[in-house]
N, CA, C and O atoms as CSV, one atom per row, in Angstrom:
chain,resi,resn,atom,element,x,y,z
A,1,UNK,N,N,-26.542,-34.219,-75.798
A,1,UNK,CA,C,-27.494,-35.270,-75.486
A,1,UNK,C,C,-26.815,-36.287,-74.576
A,1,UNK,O,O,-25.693,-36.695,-74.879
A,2,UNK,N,N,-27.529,-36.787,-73.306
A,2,UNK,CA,C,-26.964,-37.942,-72.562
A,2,UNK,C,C,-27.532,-38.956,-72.674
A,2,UNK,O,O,-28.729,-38.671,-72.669
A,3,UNK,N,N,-27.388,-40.138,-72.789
A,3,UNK,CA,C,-28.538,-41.264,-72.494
A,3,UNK,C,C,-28.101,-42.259,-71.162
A,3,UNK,O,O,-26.895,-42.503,-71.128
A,4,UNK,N,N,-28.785,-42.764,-70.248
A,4,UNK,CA,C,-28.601,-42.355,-68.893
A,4,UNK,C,C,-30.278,-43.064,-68.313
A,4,UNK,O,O,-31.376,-42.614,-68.638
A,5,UNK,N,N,-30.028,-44.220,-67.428
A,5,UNK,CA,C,-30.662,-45.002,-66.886
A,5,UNK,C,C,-31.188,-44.400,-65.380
A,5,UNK,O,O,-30.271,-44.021,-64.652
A,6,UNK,N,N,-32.482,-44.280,-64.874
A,6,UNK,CA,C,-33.106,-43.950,-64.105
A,6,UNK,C,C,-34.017,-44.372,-63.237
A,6,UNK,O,O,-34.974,-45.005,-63.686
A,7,UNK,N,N,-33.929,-44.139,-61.937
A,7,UNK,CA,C,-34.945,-44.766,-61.116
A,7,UNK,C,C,-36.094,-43.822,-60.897
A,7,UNK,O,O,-35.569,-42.781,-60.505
A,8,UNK,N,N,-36.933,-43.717,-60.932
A,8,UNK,CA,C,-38.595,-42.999,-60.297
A,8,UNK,C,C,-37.880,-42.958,-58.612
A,8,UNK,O,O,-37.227,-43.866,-58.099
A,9,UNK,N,N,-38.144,-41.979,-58.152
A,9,UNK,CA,C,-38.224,-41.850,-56.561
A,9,UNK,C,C,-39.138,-40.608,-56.507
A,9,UNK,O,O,-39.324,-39.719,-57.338
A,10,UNK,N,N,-39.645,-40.815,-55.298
A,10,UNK,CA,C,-40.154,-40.032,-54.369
A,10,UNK,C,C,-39.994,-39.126,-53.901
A,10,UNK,O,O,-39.557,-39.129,-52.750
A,11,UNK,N,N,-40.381,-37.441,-54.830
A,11,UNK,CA,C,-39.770,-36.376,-54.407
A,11,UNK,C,C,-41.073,-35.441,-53.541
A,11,UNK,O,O,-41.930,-34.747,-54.089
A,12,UNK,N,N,-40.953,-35.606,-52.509
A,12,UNK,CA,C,-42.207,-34.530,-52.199
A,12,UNK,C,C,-43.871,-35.851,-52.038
A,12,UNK,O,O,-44.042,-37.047,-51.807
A,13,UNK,N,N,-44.575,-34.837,-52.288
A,13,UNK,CA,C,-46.083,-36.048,-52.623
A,13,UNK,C,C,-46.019,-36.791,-54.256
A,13,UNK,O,O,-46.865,-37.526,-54.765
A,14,UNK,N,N,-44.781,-36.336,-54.808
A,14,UNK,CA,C,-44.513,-36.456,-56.318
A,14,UNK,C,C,-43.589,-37.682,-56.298
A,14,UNK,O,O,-42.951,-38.117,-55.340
A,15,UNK,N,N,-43.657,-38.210,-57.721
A,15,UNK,CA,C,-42.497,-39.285,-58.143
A,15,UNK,C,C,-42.239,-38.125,-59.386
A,15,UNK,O,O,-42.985,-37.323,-59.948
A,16,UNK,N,N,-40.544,-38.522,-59.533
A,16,UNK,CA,C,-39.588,-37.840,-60.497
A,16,UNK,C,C,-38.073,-38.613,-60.945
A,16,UNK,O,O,-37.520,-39.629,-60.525
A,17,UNK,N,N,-37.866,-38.044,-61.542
A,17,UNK,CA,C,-36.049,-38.950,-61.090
A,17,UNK,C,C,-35.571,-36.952,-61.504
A,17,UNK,O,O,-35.971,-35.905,-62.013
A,18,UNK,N,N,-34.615,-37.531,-60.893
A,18,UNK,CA,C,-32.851,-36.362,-60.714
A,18,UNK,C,C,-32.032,-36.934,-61.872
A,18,UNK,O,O,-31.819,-38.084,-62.256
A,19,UNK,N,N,-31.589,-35.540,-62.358
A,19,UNK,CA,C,-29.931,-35.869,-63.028
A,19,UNK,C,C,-28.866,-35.351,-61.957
A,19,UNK,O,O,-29.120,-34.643,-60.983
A,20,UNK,N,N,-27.730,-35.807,-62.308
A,20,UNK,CA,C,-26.602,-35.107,-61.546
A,20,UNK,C,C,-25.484,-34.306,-62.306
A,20,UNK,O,O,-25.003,-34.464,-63.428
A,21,UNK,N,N,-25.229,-33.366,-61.286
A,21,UNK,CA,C,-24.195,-32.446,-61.349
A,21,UNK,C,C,-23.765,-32.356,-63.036
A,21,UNK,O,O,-24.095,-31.510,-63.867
A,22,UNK,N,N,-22.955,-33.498,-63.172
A,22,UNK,CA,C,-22.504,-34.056,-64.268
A,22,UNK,C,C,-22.943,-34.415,-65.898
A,22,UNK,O,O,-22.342,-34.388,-66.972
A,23,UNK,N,N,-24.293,-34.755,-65.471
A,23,UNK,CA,C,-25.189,-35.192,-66.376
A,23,UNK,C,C,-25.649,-33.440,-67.145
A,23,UNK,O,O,-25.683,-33.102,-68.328
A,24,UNK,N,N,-25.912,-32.728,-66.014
A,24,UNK,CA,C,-26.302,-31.606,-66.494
A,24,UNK,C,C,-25.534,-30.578,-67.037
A,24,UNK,O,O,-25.930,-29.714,-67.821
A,25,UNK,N,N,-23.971,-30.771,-66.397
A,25,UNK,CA,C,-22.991,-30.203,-66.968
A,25,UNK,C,C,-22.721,-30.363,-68.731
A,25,UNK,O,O,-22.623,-29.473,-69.576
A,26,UNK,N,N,-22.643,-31.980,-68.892
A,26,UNK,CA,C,-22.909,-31.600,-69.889
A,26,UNK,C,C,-23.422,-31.521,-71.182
A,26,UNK,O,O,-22.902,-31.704,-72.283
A,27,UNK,N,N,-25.073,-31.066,-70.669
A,27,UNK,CA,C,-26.287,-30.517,-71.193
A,27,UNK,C,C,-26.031,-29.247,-71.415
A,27,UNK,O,O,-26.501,-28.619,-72.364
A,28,UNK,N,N,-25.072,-28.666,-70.332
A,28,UNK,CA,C,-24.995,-27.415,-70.174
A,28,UNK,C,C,-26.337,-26.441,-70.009
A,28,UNK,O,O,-26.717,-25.311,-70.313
A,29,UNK,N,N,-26.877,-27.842,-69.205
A,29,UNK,CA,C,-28.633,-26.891,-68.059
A,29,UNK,C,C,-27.920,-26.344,-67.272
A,29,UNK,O,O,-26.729,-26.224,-66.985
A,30,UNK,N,N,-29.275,-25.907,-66.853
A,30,UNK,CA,C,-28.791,-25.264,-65.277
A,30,UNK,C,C,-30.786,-25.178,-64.701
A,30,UNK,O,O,-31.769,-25.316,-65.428
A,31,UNK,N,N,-30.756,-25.004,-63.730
A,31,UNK,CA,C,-32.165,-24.897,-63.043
A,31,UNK,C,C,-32.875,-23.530,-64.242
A,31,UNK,O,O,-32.437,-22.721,-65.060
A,32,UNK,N,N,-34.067,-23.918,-63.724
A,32,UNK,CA,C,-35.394,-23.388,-64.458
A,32,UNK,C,C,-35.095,-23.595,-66.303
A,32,UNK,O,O,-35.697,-22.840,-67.067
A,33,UNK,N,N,-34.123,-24.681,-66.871
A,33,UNK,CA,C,-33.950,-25.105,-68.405
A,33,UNK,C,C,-35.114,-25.426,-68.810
A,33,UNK,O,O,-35.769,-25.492,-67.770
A,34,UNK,N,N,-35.903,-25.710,-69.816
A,34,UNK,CA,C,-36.669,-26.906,-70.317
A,34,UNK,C,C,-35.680,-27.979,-70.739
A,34,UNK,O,O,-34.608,-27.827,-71.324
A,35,UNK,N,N,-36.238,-29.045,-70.340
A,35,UNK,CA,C,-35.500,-30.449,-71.312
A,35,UNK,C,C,-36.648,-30.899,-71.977
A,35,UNK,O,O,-37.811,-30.879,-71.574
A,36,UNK,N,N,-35.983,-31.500,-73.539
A,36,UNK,CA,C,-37.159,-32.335,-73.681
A,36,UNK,C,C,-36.433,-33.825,-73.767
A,36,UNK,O,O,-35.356,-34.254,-74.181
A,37,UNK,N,N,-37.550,-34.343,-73.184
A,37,UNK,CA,C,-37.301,-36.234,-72.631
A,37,UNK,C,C,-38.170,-37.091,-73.509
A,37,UNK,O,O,-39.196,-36.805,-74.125
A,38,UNK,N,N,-37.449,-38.297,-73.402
A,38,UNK,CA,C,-37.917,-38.946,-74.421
A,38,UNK,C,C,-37.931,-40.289,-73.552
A,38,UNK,O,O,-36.736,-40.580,-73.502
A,39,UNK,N,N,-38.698,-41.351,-72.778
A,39,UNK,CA,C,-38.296,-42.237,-72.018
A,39,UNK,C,C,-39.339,-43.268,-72.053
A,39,UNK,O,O,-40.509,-43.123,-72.408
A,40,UNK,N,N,-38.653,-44.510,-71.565
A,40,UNK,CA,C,-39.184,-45.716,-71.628
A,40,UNK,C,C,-38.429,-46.908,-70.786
A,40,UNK,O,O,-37.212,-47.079,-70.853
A,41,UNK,N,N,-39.204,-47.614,-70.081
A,41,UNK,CA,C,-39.245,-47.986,-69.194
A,41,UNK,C,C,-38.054,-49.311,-69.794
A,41,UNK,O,O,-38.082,-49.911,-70.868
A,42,UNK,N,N,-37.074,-49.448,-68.641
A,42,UNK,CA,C,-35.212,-49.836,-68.821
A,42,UNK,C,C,-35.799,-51.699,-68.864
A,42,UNK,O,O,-36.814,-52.233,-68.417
A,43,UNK,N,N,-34.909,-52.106,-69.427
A,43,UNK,CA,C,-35.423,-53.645,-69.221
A,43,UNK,C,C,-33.914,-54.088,-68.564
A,43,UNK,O,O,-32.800,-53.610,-68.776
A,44,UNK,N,N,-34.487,-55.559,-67.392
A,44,UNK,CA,C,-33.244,-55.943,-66.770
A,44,UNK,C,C,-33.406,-56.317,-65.097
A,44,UNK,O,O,-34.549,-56.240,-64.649
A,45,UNK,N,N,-32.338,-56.707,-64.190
A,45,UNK,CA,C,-32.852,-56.719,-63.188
A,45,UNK,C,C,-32.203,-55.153,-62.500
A,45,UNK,O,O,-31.225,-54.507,-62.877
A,46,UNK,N,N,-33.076,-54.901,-61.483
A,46,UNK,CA,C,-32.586,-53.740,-60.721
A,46,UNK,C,C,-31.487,-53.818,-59.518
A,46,UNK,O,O,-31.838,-53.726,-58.342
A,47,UNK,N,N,-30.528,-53.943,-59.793
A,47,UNK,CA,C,-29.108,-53.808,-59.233
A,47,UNK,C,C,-28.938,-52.793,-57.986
A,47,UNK,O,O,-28.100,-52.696,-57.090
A,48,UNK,N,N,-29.902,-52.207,-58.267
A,48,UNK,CA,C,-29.631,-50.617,-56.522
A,48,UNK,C,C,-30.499,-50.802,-56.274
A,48,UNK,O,O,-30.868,-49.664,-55.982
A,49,UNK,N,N,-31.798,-51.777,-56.009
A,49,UNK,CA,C,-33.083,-51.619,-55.177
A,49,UNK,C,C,-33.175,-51.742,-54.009
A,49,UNK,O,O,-33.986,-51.343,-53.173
A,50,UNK,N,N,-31.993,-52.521,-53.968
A,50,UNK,CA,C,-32.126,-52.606,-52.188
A,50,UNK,C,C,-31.603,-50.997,-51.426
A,50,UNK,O,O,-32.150,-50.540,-50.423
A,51,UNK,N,N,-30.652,-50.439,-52.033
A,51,UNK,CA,C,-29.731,-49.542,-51.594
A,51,UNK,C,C,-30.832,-48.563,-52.046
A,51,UNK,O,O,-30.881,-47.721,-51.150
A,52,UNK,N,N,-31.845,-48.222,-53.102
A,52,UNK,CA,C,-32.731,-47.386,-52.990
A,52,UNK,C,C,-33.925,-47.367,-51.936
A,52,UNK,O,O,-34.593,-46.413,-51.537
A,53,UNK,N,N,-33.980,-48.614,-51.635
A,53,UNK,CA,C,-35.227,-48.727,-50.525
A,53,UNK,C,C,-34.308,-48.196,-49.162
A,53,UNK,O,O,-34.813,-47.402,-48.367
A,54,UNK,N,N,-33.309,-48.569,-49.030
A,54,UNK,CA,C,-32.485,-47.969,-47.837
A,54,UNK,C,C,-32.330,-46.708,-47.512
A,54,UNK,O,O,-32.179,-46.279,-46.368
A,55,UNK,N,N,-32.370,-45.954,-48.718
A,55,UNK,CA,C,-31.822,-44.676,-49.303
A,55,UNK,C,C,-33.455,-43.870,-48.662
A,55,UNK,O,O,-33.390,-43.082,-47.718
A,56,UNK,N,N,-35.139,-44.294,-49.484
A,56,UNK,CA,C,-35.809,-43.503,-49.341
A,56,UNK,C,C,-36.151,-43.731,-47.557
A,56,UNK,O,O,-36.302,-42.706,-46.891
A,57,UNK,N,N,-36.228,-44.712,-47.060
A,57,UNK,CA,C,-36.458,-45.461,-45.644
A,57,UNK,C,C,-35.552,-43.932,-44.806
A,57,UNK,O,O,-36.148,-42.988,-44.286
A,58,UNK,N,N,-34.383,-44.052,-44.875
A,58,UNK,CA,C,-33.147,-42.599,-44.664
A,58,UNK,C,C,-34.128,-41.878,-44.380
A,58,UNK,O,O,-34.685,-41.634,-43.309
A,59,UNK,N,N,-34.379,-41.415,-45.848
A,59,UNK,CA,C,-34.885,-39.735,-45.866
A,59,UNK,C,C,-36.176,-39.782,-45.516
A,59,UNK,O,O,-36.418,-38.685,-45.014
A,60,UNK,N,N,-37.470,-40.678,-45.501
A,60,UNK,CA,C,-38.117,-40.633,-45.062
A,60,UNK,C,C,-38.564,-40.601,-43.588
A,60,UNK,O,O,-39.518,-40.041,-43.048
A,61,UNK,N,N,-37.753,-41.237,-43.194
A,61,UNK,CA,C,-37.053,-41.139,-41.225
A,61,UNK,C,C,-36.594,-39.569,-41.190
A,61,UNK,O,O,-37.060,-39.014,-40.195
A,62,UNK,N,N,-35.963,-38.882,-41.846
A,62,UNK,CA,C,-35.269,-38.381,-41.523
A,62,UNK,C,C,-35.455,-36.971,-42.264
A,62,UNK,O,O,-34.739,-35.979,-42.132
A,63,UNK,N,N,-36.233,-37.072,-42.822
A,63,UNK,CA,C,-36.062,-35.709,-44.088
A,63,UNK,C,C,-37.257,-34.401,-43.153
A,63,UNK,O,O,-38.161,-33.812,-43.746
A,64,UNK,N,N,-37.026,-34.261,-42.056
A,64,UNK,CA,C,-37.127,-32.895,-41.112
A,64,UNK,C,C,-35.912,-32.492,-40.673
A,64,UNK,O,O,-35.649,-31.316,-40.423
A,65,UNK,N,N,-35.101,-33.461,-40.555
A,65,UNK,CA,C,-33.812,-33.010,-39.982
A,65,UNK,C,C,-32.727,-32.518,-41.277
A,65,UNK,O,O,-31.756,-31.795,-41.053
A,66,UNK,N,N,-33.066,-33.031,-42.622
A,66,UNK,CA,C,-32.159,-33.421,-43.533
A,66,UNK,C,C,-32.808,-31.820,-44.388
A,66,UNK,O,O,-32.010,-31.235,-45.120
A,67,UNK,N,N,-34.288,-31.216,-44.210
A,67,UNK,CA,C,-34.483,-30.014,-44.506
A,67,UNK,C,C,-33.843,-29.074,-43.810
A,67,UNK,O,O,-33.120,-28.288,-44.421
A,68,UNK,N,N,-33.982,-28.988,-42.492
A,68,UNK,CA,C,-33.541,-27.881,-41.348
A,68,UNK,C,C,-31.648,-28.120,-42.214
A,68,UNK,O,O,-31.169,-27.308,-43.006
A,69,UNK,N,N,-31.181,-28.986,-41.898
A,69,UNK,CA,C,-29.600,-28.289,-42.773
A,69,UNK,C,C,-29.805,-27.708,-43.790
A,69,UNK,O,O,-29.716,-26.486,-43.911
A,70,UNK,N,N,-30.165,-28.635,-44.828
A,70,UNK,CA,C,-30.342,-27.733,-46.222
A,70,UNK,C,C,-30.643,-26.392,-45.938
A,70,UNK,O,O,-30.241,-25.520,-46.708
A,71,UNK,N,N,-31.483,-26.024,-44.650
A,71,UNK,CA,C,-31.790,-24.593,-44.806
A,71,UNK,C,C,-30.688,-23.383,-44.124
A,71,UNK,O,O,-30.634,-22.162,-43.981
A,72,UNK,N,N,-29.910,-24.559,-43.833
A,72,UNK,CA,C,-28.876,-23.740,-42.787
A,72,UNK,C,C,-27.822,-23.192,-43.680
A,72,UNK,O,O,-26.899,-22.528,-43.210
């Protein structure tokens, strides 16, 4: 079990959040797992909002070019 603070972003026409590498390691998931989640909304101020608005602004500029690698 991890417990582990999350932002909602913008995956696709979808909102989701990501775990990482790490987080899942060790869950010991791996793609196509079920998880079951249990969540509720974090109280506090948001410390990466600016660097997340920077972050989706990026990929939203940019996420034709940022697919074509991934596909390479």
């Amino acid at each position: 079990m991890i417990k582990t603070t999350k932002k909602i972003i913008q995956i696709g026409s979808s909102l989701g959040v990501t775990l990482s590498k790490q987080e899942l390691g060790k869950l010991g998931a791996k793609r196509g797992d079920s998880l079951n989640i249990s969540a509720e909304l974090a109280e506090g101020p948001d410390k990466h909002a600016k660097l997340l608005r920077e972050y989706n602004a990026f990929v939203n500029e940019y996420s034709a070019t940022l697919t074509s690698l991934a596909q390479k």
